[in-house]
C-alpha positions as CSV (number, residue, x, y, z in Angstrom):
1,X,9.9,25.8,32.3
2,X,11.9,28.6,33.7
3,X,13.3,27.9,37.3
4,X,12.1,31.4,38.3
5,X,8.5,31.1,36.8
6,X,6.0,32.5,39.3
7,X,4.2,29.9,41.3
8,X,1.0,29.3,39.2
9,X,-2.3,27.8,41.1
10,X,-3.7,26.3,38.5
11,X,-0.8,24.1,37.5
12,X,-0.2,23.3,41.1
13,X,-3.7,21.6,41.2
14,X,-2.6,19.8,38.1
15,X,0.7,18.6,39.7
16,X,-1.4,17.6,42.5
17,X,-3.1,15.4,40.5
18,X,-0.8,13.2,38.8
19,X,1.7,15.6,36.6
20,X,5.5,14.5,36.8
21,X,7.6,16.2,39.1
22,X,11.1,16.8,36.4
23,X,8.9,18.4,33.9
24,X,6.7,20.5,36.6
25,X,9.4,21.4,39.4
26,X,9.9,25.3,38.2
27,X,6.0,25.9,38.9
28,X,6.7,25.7,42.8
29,X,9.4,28.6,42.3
30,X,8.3,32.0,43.2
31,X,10.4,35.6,41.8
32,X,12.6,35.5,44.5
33,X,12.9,31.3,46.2
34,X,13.1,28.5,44.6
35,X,11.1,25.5,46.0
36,X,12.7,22.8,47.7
37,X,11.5,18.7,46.8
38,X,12.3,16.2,49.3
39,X,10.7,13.1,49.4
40,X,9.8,10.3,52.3
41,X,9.0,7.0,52.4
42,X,5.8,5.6,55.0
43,X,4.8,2.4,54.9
44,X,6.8,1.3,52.0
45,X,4.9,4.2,49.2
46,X,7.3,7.7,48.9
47,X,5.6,10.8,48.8
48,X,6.7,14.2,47.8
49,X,7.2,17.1,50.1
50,X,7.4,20.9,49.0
51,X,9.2,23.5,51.0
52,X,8.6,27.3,50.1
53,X,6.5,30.3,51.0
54,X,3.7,29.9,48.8
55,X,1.4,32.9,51.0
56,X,3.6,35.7,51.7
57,X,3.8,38.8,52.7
58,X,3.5,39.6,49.2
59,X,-0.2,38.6,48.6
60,X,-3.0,41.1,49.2
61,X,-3.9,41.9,52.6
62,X,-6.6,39.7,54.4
63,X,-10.0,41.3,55.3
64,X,-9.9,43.2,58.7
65,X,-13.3,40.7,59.1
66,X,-10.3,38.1,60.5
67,X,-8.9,40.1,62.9
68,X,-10.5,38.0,65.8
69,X,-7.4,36.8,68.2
70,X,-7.7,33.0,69.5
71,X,-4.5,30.6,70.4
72,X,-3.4,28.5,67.5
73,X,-5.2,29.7,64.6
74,X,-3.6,29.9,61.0
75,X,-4.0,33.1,58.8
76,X,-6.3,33.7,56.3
77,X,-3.9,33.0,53.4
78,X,-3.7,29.3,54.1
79,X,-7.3,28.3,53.6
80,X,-7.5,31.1,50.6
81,X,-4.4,29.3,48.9
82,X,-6.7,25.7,49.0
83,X,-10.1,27.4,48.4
84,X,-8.6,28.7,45.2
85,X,-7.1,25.5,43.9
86,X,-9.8,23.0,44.4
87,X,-12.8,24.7,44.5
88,X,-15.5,26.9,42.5
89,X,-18.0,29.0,43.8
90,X,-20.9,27.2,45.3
91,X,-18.8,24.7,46.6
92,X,-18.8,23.7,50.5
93,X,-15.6,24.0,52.5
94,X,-15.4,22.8,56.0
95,X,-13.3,22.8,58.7
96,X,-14.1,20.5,61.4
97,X,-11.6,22.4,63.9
98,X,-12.7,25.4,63.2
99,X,-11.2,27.7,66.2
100,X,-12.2,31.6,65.2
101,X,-13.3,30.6,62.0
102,X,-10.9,31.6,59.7
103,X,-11.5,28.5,57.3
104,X,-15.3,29.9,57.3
105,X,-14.8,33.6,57.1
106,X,-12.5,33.1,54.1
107,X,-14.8,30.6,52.5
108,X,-18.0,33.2,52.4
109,X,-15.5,35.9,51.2
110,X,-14.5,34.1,48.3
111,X,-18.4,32.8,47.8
112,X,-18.4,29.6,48.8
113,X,-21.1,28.3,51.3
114,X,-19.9,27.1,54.8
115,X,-20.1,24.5,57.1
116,X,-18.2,25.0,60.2
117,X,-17.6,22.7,63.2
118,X,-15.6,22.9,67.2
119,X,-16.6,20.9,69.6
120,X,-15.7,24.3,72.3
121,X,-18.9,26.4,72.3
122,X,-17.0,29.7,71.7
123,X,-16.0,28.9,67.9
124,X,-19.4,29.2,66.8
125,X,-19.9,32.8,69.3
126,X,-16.8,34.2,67.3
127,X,-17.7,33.1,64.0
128,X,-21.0,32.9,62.9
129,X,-22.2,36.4,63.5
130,X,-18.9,38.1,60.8
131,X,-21.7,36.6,58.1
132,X,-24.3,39.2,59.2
133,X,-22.8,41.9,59.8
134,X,-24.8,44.7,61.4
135,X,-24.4,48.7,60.7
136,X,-23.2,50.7,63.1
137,X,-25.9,52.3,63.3
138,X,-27.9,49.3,63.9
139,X,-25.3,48.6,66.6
140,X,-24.8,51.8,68.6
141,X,-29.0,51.9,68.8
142,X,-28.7,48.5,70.4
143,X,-26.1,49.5,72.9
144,X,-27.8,52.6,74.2
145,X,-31.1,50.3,75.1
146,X,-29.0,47.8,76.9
147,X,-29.4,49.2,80.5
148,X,-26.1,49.3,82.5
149,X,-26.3,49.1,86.7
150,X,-23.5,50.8,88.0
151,X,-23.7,48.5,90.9
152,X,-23.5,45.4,89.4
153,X,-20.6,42.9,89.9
154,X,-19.2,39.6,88.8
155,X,-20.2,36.7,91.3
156,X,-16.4,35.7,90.9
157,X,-13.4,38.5,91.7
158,X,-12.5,40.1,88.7
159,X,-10.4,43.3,90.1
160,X,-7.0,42.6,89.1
161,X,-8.5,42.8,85.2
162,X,-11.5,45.8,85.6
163,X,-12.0,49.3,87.3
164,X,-15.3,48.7,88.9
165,X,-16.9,50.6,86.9
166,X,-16.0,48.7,83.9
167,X,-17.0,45.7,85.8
168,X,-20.0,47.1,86.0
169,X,-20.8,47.5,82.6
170,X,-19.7,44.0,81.2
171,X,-21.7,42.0,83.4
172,X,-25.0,44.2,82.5
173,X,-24.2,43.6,79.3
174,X,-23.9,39.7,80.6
175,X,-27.3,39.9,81.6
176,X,-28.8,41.3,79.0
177,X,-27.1,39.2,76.3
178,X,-28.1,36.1,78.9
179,X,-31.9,37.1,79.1
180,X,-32.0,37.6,75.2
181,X,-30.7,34.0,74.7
182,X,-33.1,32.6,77.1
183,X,-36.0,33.8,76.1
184,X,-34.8,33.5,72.0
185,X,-34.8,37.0,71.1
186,X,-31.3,37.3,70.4
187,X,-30.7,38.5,66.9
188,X,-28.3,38.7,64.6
189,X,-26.9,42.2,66.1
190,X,-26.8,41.1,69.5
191,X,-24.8,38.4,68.0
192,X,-22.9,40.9,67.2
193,X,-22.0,42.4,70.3
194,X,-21.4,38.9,72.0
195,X,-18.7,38.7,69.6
196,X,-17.3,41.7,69.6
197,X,-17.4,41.7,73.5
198,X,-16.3,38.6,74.0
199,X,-13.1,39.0,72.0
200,X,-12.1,42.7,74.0
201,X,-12.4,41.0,77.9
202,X,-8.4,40.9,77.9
203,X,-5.9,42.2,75.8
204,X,-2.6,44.1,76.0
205,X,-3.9,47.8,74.5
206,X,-6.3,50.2,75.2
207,X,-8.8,49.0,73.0
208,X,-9.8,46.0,75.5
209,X,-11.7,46.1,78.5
210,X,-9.0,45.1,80.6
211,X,-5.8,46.2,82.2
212,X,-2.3,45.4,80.3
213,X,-2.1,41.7,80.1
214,X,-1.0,38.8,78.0
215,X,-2.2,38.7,74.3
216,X,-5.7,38.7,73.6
217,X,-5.6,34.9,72.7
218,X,-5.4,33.9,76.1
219,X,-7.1,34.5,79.6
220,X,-4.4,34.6,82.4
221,X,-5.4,33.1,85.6
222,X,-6.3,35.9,88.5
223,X,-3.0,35.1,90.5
224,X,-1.1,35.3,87.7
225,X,-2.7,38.8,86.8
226,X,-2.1,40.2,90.0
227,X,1.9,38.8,89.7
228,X,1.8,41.1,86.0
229,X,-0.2,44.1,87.9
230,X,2.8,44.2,90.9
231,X,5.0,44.1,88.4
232,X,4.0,47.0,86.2
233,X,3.0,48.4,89.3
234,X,-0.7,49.4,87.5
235,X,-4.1,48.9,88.7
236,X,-6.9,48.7,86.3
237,X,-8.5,52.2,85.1
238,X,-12.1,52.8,83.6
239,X,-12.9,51.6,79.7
240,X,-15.9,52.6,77.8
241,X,-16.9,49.3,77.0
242,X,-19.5,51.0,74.4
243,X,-17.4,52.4,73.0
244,X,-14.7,50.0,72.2
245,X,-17.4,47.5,70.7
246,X,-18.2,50.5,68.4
247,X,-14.8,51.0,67.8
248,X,-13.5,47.5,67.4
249,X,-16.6,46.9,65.1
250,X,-15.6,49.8,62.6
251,X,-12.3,48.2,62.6
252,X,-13.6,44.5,61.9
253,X,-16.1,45.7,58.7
254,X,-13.2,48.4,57.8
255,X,-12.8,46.7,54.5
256,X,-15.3,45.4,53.6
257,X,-17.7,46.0,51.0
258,X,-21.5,46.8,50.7
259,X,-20.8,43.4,47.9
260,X,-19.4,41.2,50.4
261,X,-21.6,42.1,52.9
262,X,-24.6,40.7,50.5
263,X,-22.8,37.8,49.7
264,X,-22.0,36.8,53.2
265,X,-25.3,37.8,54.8
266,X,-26.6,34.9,51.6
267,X,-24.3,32.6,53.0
268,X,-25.2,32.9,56.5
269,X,-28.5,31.8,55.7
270,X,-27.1,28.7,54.6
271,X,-24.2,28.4,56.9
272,X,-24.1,25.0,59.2
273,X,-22.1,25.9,62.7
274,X,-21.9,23.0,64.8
275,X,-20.2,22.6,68.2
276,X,-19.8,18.4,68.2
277,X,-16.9,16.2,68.3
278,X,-15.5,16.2,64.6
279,X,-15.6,12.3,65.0
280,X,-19.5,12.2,65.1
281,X,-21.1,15.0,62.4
282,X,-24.2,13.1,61.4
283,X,-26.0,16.6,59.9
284,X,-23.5,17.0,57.1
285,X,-24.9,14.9,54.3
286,X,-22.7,12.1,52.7
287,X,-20.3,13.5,49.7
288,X,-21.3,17.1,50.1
289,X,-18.2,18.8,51.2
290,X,-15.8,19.5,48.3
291,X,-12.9,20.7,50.7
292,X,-12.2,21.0,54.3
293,X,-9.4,22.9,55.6
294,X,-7.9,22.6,59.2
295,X,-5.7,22.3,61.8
296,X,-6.6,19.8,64.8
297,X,-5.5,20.2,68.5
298,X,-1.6,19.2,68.9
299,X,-1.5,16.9,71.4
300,X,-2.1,18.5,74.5
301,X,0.3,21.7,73.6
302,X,-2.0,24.0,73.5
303,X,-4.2,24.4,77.2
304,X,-7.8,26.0,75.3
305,X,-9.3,25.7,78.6
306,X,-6.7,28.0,80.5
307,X,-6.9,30.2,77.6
308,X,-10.9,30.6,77.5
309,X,-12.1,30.8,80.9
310,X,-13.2,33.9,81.1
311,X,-14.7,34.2,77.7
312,X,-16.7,30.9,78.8
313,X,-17.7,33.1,82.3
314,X,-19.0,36.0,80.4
315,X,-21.2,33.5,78.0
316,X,-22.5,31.4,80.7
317,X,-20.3,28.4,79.3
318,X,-20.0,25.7,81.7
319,X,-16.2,25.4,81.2
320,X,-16.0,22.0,82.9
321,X,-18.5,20.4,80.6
322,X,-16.4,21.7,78.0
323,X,-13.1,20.2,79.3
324,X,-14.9,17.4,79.9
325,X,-15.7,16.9,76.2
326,X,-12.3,18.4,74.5
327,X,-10.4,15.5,73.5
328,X,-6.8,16.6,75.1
329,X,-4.3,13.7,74.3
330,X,-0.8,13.3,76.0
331,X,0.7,10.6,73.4
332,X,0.9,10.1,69.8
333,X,-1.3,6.7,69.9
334,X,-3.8,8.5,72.0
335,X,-3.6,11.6,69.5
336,X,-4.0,9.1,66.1
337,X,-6.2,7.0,67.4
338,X,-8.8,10.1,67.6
339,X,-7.5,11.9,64.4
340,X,-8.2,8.5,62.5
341,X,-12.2,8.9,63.5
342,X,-11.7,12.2,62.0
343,X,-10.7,10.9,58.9
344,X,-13.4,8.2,58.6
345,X,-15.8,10.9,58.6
346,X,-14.1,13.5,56.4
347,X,-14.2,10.7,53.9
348,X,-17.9,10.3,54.5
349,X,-18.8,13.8,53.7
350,X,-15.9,14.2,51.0
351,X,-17.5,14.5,47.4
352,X,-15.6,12.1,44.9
353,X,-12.8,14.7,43.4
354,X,-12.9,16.6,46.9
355,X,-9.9,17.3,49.1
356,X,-8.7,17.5,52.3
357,X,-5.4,19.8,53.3
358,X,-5.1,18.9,56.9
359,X,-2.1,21.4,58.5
360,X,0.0,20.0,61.5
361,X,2.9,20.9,63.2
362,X,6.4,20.1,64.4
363,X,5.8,19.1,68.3
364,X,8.6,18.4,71.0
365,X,11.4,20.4,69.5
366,X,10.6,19.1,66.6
367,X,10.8,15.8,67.2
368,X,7.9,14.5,66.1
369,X,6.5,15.5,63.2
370,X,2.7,14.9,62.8
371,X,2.7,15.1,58.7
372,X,4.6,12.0,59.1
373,X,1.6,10.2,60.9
374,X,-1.0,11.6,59.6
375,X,-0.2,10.4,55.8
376,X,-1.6,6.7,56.8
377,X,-4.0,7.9,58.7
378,X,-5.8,9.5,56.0
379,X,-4.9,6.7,53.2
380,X,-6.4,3.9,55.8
381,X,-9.8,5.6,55.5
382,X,-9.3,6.0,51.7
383,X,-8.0,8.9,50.8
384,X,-4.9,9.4,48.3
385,X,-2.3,11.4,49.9
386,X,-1.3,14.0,46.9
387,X,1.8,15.3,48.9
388,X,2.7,17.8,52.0
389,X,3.3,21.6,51.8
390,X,5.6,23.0,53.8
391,X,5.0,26.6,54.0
392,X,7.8,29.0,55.6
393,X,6.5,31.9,57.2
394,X,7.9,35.0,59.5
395,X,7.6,34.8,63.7
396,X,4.9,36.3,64.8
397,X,4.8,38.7,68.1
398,X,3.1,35.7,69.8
399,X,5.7,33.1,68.6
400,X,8.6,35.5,70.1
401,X,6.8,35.7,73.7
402,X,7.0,31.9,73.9
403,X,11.0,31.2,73.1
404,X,10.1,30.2,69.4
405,X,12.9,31.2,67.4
406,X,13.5,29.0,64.7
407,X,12.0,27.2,61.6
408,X,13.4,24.1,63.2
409,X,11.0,24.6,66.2
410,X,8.2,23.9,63.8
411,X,5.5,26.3,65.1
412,X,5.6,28.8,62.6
413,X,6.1,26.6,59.9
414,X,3.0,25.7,58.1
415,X,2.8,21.5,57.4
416,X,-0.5,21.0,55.1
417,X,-1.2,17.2,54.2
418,X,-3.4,17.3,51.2
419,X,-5.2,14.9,50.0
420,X,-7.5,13.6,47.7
421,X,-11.0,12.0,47.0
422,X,-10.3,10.1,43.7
């Protein structure tokens, strides 16, 4: 095998499953990097580790459908790279940490049905309604018969985000949203416009509803708002937020076809979105799931709480029963002793021949490295560990705010445990 063959999918899966790693090493070379094999030893049993940048900048563009922000979410080429290795369509993927959905979005693109599960409320408001996908017509119709009272304000002080005005029109649009939930009417386009809403509250352009702040994957506190207003010495100005749902919509279908929209709008009617603890998923049937792709909490590194407040405001989410029920651990026994639950059920719902890739990170500098403890985790409830992927990828914008500048950091490297139901 030539040491510059181009990384072939197929004959990765077969690697996976048993081929010998002399005879196969140049299929984990792509044109330009040749893979690196290092292997480690847990509990007495060495497993192989490849290092390389398997989805790249290279590979075609995801579908505009993903461009959802949220805190700690992979991009789409991860789950794609799995989806098209180990399954056919048909097949159920899951994710049982599902975030914005990105596992689930990707799935019903490539035509496989869904099941989707986050224990945080929100997961299932950001993701379920990308598989019905209104027109914009259907949407700007809906908008202009939602009535807006110019005198209507949040019951909390929201000035150091909104010109009143705007303020104004997102909690009408609260109200409505509110009253068609409660009395069951909501449909699949003000679905929609929850979504759509819900994701332009905060943001640092004007496309959001706010004024300048921190990404859009993360609420800032009001004190902390006012510190960035003094700062940039700016006070919030007027937003149409009619107009930026109709804009932000256009932008989120932008590429996608009047094909996929059939196919995902099929897969919606099957789709399962749950909002549970991933230990505890009693509606997905036993041996259904052929693969589940994710990527659990990290310890308590990420605050989703902090982050999601005012999302959880505007959808009349009791955040502290949320918090109350997000498992946030502070050690590694703490964190395993949940993530081993996990895995007791994933091999419940795992079909014989299914997979798991299960992606974790480098924590405390690097430190600790959660691959490491995961492997037994998953081989105590019966899985075969098949071997870790270590995917390098570029900063992002986001990683750069936060003092992340190095692979050795571990946050922007991608560490996929895969393994298998044989």
């Amino acid at each position: 095998m030539n040491g510059t063959a181009l990384l072939k999918e197929i004959d990765f899966k077969e690697y996976l499953l048993g081929f010998n790693l002399d005879n196969q090493i140049g299929l984990f070379d792509d044109y330009e990097n040749r893979t690196e094999v290092e292997t480690i030893e847990i509990d007495g049993k060495r497993y192989s580790k490849f290092i390389n940048e398997y989805w790249t900048s290279r590979q075609r563009q995801a579908s505009t459908l993903h461009e959802i922000s949220y805190r700690a979410c992979f991009k789409a080429q991860l789950p794609r790279f799995f989806i098209n290795l180990f399954t056919n369509e048909g097949d159920i993927v899951y994710d049982p940490f599902s975030g914005r959905g990105t596992t689930a979005i990707e799935s019903a693109l490539m035509g496989r049905n869904v099941i989707s599960n986050d224990i945080n409320p929100l997961s299932k408001i950001l993701s379920a309604p990308r598989l019905a996908i209104p027109s914009i017509y259907e949407i700007k119709e809906r908008l202009n018969e939602i009535h807006i009272d110019r005198k209507d304000k949040a019951e909390i002080d929201l000035s150091m985000f909104y010109h009143h005005d705007t303020e104004a029109e997102i909690v009408s649009l609260k109200k409505y949203l509110y009253d068609r939930q409660n009395t069951k009417k909501e449909d699949y386009i003000d679905s929609w416009i929850r979504m759509v809403a819900t994701n332009r509250l905060t943001g640092h352009s004007k496309g959001f509803f706010s004024v300048y702040t921190l990404p859009p994957n993360q609420a800032i506190l009001p004190e902390n708002q006012r510190k960035i207003n003094e700062k940039r010495n700016q006070i919030p100005s007027y937003r149409n937020t009619k107009e930026l749902i109709i804009r932000k919509s256009k932008s989120l279908a932008n590429n996608v076809s009047s094909q996929q929209r059939i196919q995902l709008s099929a897969i919606a009617k099957k789709a399962l979105f749950l909002a549970k603890d991933a230990r505890w998923t009693n509606e997905i049937p036993d041996e259904s799931v052929q693969l589940t792709v994710t990527s659990p909490p990290f310890l308590d590194v990420i605050q989703y709480i902090e982050d999601n407040w005012l999302r959880c405001w505007f959808n009349n989410i009791n955040i502290d029963e949320v918090e109350k029920n997000i498992t946030i651990t502070k050690s590694i026994t703490q964190w395993c002793n949940v993530i081993s639950d996990v895995f007791k059920e994933l091999y419940r719902i795992t079909q014989i021949g299914g997979c798991v890739a299960f992606e974790v990170g480098e924590i405390k500098d690097g430190k600790i490295k959660l691959d490491e403890y995961v492997i037994p985790l998953g081989v105590k409830a019966g899985f075969c560990c098949e071997g870790i992927i270590v995917n390098r990828q570029s900063f992002t914008k986001t990683s750069n705010i936060w003092g992340v500048k190095n692979n050795a950091k571990g946050t922007n490297t991608n560490r996929i445990v895969v393994f298998s139901n044989n």
